[in-house]
N, C-alpha and C positions, 0 to 999 in steps of 0.2 A: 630681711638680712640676706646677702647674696650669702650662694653654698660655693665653697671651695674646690677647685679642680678635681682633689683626691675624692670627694664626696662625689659628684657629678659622675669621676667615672664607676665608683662603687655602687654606683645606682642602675648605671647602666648593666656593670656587665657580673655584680654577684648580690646583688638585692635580693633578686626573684630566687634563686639557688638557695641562699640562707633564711629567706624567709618558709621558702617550704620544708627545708631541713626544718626547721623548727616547730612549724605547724605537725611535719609527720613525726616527731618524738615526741609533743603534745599529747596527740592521739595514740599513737603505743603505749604512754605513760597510764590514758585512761581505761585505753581494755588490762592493762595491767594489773587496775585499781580495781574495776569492777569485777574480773576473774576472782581477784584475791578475795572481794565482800561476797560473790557467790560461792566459795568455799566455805569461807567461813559460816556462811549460813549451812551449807548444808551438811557440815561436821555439825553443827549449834543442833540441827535436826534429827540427826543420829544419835546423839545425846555424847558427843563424846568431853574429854575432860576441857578440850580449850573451844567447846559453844559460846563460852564469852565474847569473845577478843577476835577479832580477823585473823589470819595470819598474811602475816606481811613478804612481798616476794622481794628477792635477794638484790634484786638493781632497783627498789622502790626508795623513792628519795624525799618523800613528802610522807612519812609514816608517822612523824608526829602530829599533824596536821589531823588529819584521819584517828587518831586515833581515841578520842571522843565522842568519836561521831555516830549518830545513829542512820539506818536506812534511809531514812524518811528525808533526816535533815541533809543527806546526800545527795539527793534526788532533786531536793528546793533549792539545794546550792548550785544548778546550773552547771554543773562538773566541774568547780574550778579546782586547777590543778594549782599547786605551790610551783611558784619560778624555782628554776634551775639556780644553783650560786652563779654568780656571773664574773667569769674568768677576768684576773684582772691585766691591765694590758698599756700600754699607751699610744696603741697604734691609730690614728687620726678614722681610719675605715670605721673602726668597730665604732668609736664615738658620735660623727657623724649618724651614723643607720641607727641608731637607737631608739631615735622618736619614729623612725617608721615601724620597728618590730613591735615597738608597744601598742602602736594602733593596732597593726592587724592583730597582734596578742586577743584585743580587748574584741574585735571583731568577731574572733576564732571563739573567744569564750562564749560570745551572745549566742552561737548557734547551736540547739538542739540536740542532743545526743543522734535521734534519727535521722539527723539531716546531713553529717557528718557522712564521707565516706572514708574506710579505715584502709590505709594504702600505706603499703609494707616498703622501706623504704626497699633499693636494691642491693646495700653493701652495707658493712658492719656490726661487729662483732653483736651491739646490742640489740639489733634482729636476732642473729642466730641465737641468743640468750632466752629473747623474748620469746621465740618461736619454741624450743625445747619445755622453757617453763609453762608455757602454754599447752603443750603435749601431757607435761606433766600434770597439770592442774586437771585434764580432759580424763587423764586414765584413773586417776583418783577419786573422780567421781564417779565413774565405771566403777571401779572397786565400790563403793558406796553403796549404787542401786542395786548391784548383782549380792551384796552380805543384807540389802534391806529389803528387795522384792525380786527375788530369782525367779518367780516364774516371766517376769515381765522381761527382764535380762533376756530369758531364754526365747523370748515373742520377740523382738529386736534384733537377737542371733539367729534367726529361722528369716524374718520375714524383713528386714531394714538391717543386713549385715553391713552396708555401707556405713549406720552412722556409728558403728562401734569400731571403725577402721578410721584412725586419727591421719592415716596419708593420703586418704579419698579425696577429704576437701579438693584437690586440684591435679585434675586428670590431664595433665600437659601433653600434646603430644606437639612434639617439636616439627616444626615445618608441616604441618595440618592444615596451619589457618591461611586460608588463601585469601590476601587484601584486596581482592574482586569483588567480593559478596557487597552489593548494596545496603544491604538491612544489617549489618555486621557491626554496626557505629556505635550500635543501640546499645548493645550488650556491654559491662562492665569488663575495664582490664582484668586478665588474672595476675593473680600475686606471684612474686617469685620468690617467696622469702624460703618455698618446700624445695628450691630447684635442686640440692647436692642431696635429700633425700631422694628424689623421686630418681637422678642420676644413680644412687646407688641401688634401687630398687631394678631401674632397668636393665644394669651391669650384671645384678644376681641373679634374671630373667634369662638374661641373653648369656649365661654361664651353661645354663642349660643343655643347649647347642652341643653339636660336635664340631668343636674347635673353635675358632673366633668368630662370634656372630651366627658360625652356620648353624640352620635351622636343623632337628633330626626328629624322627620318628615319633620316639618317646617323649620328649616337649611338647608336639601337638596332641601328645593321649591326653598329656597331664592336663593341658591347657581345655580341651575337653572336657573334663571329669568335672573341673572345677566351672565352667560355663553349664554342665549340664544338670550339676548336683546342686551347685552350689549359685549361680545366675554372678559369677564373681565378677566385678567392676576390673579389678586389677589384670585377671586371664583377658576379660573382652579387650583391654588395653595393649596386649601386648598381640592377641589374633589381628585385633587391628592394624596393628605396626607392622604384622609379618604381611596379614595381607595385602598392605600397599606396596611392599618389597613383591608378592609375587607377581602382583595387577604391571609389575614395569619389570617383569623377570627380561622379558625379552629385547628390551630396548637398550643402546649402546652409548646412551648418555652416562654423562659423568655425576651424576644424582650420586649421593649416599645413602644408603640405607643401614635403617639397626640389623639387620637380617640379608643372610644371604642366601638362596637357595639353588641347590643343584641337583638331590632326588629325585627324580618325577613320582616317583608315588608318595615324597612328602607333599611334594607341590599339590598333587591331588588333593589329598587329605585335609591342606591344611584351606583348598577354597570352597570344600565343603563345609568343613569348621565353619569358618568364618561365614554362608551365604545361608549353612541354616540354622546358627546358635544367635550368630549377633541380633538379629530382629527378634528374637526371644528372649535376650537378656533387655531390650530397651521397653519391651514391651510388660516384663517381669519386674522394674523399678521404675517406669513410666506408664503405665496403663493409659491407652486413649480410649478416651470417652468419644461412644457415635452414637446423635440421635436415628429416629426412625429415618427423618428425611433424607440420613445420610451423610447430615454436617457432625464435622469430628472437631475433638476442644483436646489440644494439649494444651499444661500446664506452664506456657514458655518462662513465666518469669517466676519458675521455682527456683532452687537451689538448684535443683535434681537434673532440670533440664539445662543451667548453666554448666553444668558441670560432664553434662554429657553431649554436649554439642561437638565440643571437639572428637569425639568418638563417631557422633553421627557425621560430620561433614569430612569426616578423613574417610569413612565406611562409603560412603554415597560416591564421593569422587575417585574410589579406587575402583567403583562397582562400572561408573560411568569411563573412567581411563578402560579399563577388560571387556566391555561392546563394544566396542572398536576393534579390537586385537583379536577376538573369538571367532571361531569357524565352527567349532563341534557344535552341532545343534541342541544335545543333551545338554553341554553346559549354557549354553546361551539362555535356554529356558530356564536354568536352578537359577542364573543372576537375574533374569529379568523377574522372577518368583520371588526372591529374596527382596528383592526393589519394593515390593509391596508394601511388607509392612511398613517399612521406615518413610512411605512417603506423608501419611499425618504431621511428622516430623522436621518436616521440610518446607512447612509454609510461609515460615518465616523469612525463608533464605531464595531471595528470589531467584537470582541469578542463579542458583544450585540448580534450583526447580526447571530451570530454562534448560539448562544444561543434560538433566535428565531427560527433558522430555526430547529433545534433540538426538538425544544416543538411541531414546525406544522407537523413535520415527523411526531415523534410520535402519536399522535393523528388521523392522517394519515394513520399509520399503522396500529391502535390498532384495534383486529377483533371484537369487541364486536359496535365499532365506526360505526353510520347511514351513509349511503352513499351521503348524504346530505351534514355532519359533515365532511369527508374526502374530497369531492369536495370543500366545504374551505377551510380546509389545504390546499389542492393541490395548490389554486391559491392567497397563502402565499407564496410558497415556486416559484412559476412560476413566481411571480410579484419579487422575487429577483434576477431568474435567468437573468430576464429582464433588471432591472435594473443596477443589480449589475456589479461589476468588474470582471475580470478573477478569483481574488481570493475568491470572495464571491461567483461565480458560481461553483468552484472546490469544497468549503465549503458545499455548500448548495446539488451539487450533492452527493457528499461522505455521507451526514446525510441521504438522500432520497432512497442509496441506502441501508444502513443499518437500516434506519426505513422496508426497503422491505424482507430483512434477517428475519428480530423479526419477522414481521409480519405474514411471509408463512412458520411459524413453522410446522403446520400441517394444512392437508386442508380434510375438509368434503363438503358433498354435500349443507351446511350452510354455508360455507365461502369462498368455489371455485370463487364464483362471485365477492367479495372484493378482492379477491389474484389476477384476471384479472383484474380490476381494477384501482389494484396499478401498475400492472406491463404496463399497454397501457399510464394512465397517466405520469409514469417514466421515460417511453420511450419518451414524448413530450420534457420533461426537457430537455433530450440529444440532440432533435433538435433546441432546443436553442438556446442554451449555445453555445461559439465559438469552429470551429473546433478542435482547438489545447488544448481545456479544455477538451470538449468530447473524443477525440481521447487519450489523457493522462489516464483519468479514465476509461476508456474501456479497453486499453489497463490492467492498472495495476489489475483489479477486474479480466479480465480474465486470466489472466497468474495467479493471486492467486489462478480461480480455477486451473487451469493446475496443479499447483505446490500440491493443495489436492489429485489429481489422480495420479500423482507422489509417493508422500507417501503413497498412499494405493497403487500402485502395488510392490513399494519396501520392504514395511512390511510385514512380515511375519507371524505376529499376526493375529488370529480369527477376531477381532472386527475392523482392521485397516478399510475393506470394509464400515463401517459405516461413515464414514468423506464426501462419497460420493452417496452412497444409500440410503437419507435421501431427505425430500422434500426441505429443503432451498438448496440444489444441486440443485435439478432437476429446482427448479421453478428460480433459477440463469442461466444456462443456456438457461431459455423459456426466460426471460427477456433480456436476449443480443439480442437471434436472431430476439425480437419483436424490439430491436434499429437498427439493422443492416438491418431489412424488410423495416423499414419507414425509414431511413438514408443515405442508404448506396445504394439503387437504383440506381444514377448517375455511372457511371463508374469513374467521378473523385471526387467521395468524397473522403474527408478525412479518412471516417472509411471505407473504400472497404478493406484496408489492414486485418484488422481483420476479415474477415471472414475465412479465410482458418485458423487460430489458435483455433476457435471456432468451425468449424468445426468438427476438429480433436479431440480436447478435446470430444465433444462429443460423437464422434464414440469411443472413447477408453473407456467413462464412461459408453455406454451402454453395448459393451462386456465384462468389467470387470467380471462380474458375469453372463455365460449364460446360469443360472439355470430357468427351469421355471419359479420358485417362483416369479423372476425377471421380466418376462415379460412385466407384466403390465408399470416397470418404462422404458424398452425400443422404448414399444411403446409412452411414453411417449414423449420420445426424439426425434423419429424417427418425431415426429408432429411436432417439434420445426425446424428441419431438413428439412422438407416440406415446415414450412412456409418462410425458409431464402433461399430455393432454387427460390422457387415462384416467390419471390417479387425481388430479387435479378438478377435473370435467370443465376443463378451458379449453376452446373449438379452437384449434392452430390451423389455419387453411394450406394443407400440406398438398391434395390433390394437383394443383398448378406445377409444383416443384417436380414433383413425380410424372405429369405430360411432358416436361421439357425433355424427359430422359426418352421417353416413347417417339418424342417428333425429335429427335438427333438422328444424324444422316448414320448412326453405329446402328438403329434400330428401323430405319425404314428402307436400307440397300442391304443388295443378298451380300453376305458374306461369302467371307472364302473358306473353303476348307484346313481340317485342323485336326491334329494329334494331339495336339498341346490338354494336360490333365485342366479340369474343372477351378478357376479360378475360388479361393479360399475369399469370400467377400466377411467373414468374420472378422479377417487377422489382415486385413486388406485396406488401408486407402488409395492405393495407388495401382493400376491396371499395367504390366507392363504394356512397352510397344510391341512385343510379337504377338498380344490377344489382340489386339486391336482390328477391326476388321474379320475377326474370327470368326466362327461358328460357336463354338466355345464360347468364347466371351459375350456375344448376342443372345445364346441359351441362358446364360447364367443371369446377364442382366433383365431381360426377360423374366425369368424366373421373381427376381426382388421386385420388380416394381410391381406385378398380379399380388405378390405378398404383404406387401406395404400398401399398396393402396387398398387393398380386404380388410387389412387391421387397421386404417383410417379409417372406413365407415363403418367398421363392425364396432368402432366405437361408439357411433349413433343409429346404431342401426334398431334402438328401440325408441329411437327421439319422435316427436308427433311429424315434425319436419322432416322426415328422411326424406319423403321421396323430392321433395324440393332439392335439398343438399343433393339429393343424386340423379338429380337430372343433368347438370352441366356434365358429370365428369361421364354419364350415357354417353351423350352426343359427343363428346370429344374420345371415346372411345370407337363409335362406330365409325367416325372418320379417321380413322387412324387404321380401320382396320379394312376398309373401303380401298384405302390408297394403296399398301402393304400388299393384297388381296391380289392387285392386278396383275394380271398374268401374261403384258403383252412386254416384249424383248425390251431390258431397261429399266422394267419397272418393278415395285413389290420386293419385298424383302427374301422371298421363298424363305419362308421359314415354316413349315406346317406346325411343328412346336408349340413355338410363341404366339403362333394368331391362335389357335386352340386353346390355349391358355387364357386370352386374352376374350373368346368370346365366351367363354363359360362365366367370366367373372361378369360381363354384361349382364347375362343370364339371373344369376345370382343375385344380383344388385336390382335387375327388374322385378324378380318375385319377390325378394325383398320390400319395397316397394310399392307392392299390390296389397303385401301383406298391412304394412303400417294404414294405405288408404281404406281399407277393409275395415281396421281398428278404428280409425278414426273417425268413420259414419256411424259408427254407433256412439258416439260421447255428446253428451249435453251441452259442455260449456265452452263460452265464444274462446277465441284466439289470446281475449288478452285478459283472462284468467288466468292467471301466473300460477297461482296454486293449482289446478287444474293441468295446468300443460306439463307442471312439474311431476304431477302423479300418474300422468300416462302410462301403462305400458308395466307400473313397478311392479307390479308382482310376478312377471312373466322373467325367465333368466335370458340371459342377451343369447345363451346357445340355443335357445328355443326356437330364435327366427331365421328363414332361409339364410341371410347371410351367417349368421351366427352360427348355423352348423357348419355350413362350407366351411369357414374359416375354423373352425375345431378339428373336421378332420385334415384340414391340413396342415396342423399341427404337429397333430399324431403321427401325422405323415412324414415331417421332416424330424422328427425325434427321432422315428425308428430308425431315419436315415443317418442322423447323425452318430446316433449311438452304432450304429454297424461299421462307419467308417472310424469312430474312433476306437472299437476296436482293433479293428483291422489295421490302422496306423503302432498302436501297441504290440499288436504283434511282427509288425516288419522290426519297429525296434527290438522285440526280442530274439528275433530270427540274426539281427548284423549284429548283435552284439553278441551271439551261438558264435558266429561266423570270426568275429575279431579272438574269440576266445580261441575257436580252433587254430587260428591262423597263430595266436603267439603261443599256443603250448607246440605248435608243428616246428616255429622257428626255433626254439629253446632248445627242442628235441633236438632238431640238426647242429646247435650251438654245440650241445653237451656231446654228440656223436665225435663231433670234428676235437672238443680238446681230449675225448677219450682217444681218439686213434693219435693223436699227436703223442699220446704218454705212452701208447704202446708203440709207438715206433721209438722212441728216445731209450725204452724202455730196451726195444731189442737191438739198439747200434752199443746197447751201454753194454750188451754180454754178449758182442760180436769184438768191440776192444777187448774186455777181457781172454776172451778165446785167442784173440792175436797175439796178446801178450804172453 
């Protein structure tokens, strides 16, 4: 049979409308029923005079039906509810739709009480009826337990004050939920049938205040008293509130907030409240459970933690809005401290989690940030590698690595110690985090750079060499080989494979350019080369890179003379043009490469092989120093310095040398005993052998050096800053001279008129 226009469109466009109306007065009807049979019982249990009989609540429409009945055959009957009487009417709509209400009727009956979910509608009286009766029937049995078992009452009122508080079900906070969150789907709507209570609860809150909204003194004590005595849900609700009003005190957007603040010593007060009570109150009715290994279990699909998410995700993102906006170092630490606890809490919510770890890099990185200040970050960002998933450790490394990028933009002899820093703590991260997360991100961050040194030797352009002879290059490269020195040690780690692509990369970014100018970032590299061979004991052939610097026309023609101070090759890639040519600068270079090249072989310098390995770089030193040496017009570098330098390491390298073939005429087994060649030498310490000492006291030797001139740097800073001190109390003095004689001259024209007068 065809359906009729009017039907066709009643289907379209208020079917769905009426049929849920009807479904959710169903379900209010049956929490209505079952409330009512649980009272009833638990009067029946108290012994009171109507144990009999239910009592029936005041909008219940089906109480004849019910009223025979026992639990049991309640429970077998499926929940069915008595229909509603059915309005009578003649309007073609309502008639039409009837065979579909009865189906899904009949649908809605067959499902399970548990499988129902009970959703409050949003408007009408017989909510607000339901919902008060519902209060009431909640306090009545309070009244019950507390005249049947008061000690138990009183265990509930100490330790679960939440569930004796009938407005907690639903801790709303308005404008909280941010519809970013990916994992946010999950979680059930909240109800709003509490919304004109929970409005009148926060109007009684915010009366508080002095005057409309504003926050005063005395509200944050109270709100205190009641977080610190009492762990109150309702107080954390409202610190909450104020403290996202203060996390945006500063900003000149049109935002509203419940709270307004203009105190500074409320403001104070109240982000201490909040940064070190709320992680105590979540922790006070959420406890997280951490095993040994570290992995933490919160309860997400409790009540307890539905119910307080919107506390934590309003807390978290006002914490993360206020590292952005913060300069004092004291408070940056209490927020980044407070961050701690609650981040168990936030595993769920990824993008939060992103979010945070974002704000602790940053602040992490930023160079102006106390070392104090970043060792907090840091162990923000280490408490999620810990905790976290595989995807919130790839998250958290990626943000750490690029807070380490911003951060080692440029490095002076003021920020070299931050930029170490970030890169040893970075390094920890990657020992972590699991194999297969580390090994991914290593992997990809190095092949990006590879893929930078790719495009600058394929570019043809001037500038392309900058992509790579800049300090976030160089200090990317120091920060792998400082993961692959603490990581990668075992022969079967997981990250052993990357060392030979980091390797290379390297060797090929220090050759790119092998202009003097350059040197300083080669030797650069060549350190980072050192320390991944070291810790590793993988032979990098670094010698070759380290002659090309010795046979450049900077190191085998005399220089010119020079005033210019001792080039900083720490805080150094780039030599300017007035060292070039220098004396200076030839001393200096000089100086690194007898350094570097002693700490290459004093790497092997207990190997069975040394003197093999040190015979090429012999001979290419005594020709180098043959040529240098020559003393006839044009020739030699006159440098008595650096060829003294330079023959003593020969020296060295040759007794060296004597010593290992000395060792090795007394051993038994052939060459290709691997076990054997492998136990050469172990019980002797590497400072034991000629080169080995050499190279210690020259250690000693530049420490003492360094540490005298970084004093001595410390103190010229304190000396100009004496000096700027003197200079603006002298200028102030002459300011306040000149408006004092100004007022005693106005002072004596003022009783030279009078006298005229």
């Amino acid at each position: 049979m065809a359906q009729k226009k009017a039907t066709k469109k009643f289907e379209q466009r208020r079917l769905k409308d009426t049929l849920d109306r009807r479904n959710g007065l169903k379900k209010i009807k049956q929490k209505q029923q079952l409330k009512a049979k649980k009272k009833a019982r638990s009067v029946e249990e108290n012994g009171g005079p109507e144990a009999a009989t239910p009592v029936p609540t005041t909008k219940e429409k089906g109480e004849d039906a019910f009223k025979n009945m026992s639990v049991d055959d309640f429970f077998q009957g499926g929940f069915e509810v008595p229909e509603l009487p059915k309005q009578k009417g003649n309007k073609r709509k309502r008639q039409a739709a009837a065979a579909a209400e009865e189906e899904d009727d009949e649908s809605v009956s067959d499902v399970s009480f548990e499988q129902q979910s009970v959703v409050a509608p949003a408007d009408g009286d017989d909510d607000d009826a339901s919902v008060s009766e519902d209060d009431e029937d909640f306090k009545a049995q309070l009244d019950a337990l507390k005249q049947r078992d008061p000690a138990f009452h009183k265990h509930l009122q100490e330790d679960e004050p939440e569930l004796l508080d009938a407005d907690l079900d639903d801790l709303d906070l308005s404008g909280d939920e941010d519809d970013d969150d990916d994992d946010d789907d999950d979680e059930p709507k909240r109800k709003k049938a509490r919304k004109s209570n929970d409005d009148d609860d926060d109007s009684e809150a915010g009366a508080e205040g002095a005057g409309k909204n504003e926050l005063d003194s005395a509200t944050v004590k109270k709100w205190q008293k009641a977080l610190a005595e009492e762990h109150s849900l309702r107080a954390a609700k409202e610190v909450v509130l104020a403290f996202r009003s203060a996390a945006h005190v500063t900003e000149d957007e049109d935002k509203e907030f419940k709270y307004s603040i203009s105190d500074p010593h409320v403001y104070h007060h109240l982000l201490t409240l909040a940064l070190k009570h709320i992680p105590a109150v979540f922790q006070h009715h959420l406890p997280v459970q951490e095993s040994r290994s570290g992995k933490v279990h919160v309860a997400t699909d409790s009540k307890k933690f539905k119910n307080l998410a919107p506390l934590l995700r309003s807390q978290m993102a006002s914490i993360t809005h206020l590292l952005a906006s913060l300069s004092d170092p004291a408070t940056l630490r209490l927020t980044l401290t407070s961050a701690l606890p609650l981040l168990p809490y936030l595993l769920s919510f990824k993008k939060l989690v992103r979010d945070v770890a974002r704000a602790a890099a940053d602040v992490w990185s930023t160079p102006s940030s106390t070392e104090a200040t970043r060792i907090a970050a840091f162990l923000v960002l280490r408490r999620l590698i810990v905790i976290g998933d595989s995807g919130i450790r790839e998250n958290v490394l990626k943000a750490t690595y690029q807070g380490l990028i911003k951060g080692s933009r440029s490095t002076t002899v003021h920020t070299i110690a931050g930029v170490n820093l970030m890169k040893n703590s970075a390094a920890e991260l990657w020992g972590l985090a699991d194999s297969s997360v580390a090994y991914t991100t290593g992997f990809t961050f190095i092949r990006q750079l590879a893929i930078h040194l790719r495009t600058s030797i394929t570019n043809n352009s001037n500038e392309s060499y900058k992509t790579v002879y800049n300090w976030q290059y160089v200090h990317s490269l120091d920060f792998w080989s400082r993961v692959l020195s603490s990581h990668a040690v075992d022969p079967a780690s997981p990250l052993r494979p990357l060392i030979y692509p980091l390797v290379q990369v390297t060797l090929g970014a220090l050759r790119l350019i092998p202009t003097a100018t350059y040197f300083p970032l080669r030797f650069q590299l060549i350190r980072s080369l050192l320390r991944l061979s070291h810790h590793t004991n993988t032979f990098i052939p670094l010698a070759p890179a380290l002659y090309e610097v010795l046979n450049s026309a900077e190191m085998r023609k005399a220089p010119k003379a020079s005033t210019l101070k001792p080039l900083e090759f720490d805080t150094s890639i780039r030599a300017a043009q007035s060292y070039l040519r220098t004396r200076t600068y030839q001393d200096g270079t000089g100086e690194q490469v007898a350094e570097l090249l002693s700490e290459f072989l004093a790497i092997w310098s207990k190997s069975i092989a040394f003197p093999e390995l040190a015979l090429p770089v012999i001979i290419a030193l005594k020709r180098w120093l043959k040529e240098v040496q020559n003393r006839s017009p044009g020739k030699g570098n006159k440098n008595q310095k650096v060829n003294s330098l330079m023959t003593l390491l020969v020296q060295k390298i040759e007794a060296n040398s004597r010593f290992i073939e000395e060792k090795r005429a007394k051993v038994e087994f052939a060459p290709n005993d691997r076990k054997g060649v492998e136990g050469f030498l172990r019980d002797t310490n590497w400072d034991k052998t000629p080169l080995g000492a050499f190279v210690e006291g020259q250690r000693k030797t530049r420490e003492a050096k360094r540490k005298m001139l970084e004093e001595s740097r410390v103190e010229e800073e304190r000396r100009r800053e004496r000096e700027k001190k003197a200079e603006r109390e002298e200028r102030d003095g002459r300011e306040f001279e000149g408006v004092e004689s100004e007022g005693t001259d106005a002072e004596m024209s003022d009783v030279e008129d009078e006298e005229s007068e």
